[in-house]
C-alpha positions as CSV (number, residue, x, y, z in Angstrom):
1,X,0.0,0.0,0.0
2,X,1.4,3.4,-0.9
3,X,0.5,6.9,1.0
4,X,-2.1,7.6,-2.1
5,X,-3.7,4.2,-1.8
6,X,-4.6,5.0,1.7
7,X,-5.6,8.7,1.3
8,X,-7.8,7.3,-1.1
9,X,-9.4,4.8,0.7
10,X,-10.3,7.3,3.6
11,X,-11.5,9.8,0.9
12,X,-13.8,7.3,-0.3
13,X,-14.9,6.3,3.5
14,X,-15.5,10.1,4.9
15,X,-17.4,11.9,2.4
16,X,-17.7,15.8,2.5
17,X,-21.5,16.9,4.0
18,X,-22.6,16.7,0.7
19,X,-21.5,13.2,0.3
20,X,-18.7,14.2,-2.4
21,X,-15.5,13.5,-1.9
22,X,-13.6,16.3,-0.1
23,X,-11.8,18.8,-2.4
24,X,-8.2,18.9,-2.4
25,X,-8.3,22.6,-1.6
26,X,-10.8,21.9,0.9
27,X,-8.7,19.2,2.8
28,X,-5.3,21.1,2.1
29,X,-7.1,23.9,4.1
30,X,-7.8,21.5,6.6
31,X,-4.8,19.7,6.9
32,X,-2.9,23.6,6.5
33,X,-0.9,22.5,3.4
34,X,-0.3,23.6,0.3
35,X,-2.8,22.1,-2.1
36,X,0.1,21.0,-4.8
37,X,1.8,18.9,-1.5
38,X,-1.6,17.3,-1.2
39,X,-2.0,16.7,-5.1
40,X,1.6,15.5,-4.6
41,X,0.4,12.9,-1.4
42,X,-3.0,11.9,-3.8
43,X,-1.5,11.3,-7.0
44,X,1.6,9.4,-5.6
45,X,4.5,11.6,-6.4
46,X,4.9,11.8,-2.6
47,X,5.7,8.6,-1.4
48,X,7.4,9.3,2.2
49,X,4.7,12.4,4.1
50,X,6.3,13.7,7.1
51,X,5.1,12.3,10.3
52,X,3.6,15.4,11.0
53,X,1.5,15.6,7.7
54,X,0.1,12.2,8.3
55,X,-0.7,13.3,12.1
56,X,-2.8,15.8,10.6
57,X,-4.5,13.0,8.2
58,X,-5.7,11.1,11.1
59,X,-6.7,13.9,13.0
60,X,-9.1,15.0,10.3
61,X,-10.3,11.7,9.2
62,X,-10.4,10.5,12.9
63,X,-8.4,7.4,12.5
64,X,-5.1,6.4,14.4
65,X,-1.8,6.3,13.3
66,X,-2.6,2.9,13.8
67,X,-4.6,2.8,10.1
68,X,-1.3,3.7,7.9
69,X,0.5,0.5,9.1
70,X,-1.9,-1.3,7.5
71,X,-0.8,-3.7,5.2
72,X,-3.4,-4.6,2.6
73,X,-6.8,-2.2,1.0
74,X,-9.1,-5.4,2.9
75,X,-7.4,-4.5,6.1
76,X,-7.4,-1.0,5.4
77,X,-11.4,-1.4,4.6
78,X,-12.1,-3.4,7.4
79,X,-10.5,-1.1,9.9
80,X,-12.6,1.6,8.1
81,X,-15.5,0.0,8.2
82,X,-15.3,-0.9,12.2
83,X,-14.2,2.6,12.4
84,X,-17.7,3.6,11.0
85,X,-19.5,1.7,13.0
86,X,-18.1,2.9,16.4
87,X,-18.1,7.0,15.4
88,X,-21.5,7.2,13.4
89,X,-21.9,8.1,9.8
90,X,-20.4,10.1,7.6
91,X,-22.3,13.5,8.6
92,X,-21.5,13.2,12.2
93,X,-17.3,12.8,10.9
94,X,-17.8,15.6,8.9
95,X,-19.4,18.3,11.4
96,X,-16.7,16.9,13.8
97,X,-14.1,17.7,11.2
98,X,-15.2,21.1,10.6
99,X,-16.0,21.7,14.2
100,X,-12.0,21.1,14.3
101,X,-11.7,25.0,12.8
102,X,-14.3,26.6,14.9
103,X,-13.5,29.0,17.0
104,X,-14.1,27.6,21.2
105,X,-17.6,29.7,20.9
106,X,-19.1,28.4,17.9
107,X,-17.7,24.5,18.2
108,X,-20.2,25.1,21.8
109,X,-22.8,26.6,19.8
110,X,-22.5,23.4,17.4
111,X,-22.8,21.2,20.5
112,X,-25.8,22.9,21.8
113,X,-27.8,22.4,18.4
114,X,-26.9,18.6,18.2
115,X,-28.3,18.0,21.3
116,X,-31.9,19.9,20.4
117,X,-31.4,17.5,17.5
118,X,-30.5,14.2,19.5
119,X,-33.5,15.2,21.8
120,X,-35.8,15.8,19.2
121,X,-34.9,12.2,17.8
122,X,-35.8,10.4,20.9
123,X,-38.5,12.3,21.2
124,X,-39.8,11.2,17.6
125,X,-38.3,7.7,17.9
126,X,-40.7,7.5,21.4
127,X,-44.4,8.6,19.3
């Protein structure tokens, strides 16, 4: 498995809101790198990322460092998979990665309106 062969794999996994895959200026953004240094990661003509690049992977997709020691895609989808299962789907990874560049007052604000939303769940589920 090569660095673009698991970048791709979580780009297929954690969708954008929207359910797209996330943009490369988008995730650059995120990840505060140059897009062209992503492109580079993506396309393969990066082979060795620097510790601290793939730090800021996981961080944004949520996985451990754990995930890039993988050594086959079926591992790799497997771990993914479980992965899903245990933090939700792909909505709830994607407000938590952009709740990642809030600012401490609006990441409580964002909080505040999932839990009027988890309420108002159980109180549908319970009709």
């Amino acid at each position: 498995m090569t660095v673009a062969d698991y970048i791709a794999l979580l780009l297929r996994y954690f969708p954008d809101a929207d359910g797209q895959p996330y943009s490369a200026n988008h995730l650059a953004q995120a990840l505060e790198m140059s897009p062209q240094a992503l492109l580079n990661l993506i396309q393969g003509d990066a082979a060795n990322p620097r510790l601290d690049t793939v730090r800021r992977l996981c961080r944004f997709f949520g996985v451990s460092l754990d995930y890039f020691g993988l050594e086959s895609a079926e591992a790799c989808e497997g771990y993914l998979q479980r992965h899903l299962v245990q933090v939700g789907t792909p909505i709830v990874h994607a407000i938590q990665s952009q709740a990642d560049v809030l600012s401490p007052r609006a990441a409580a604000n964002v909080l505040v309106l999932m839990s009027w939303a988890e309420r108002g769940e159980m109180i549908f589920a319970s009709r």
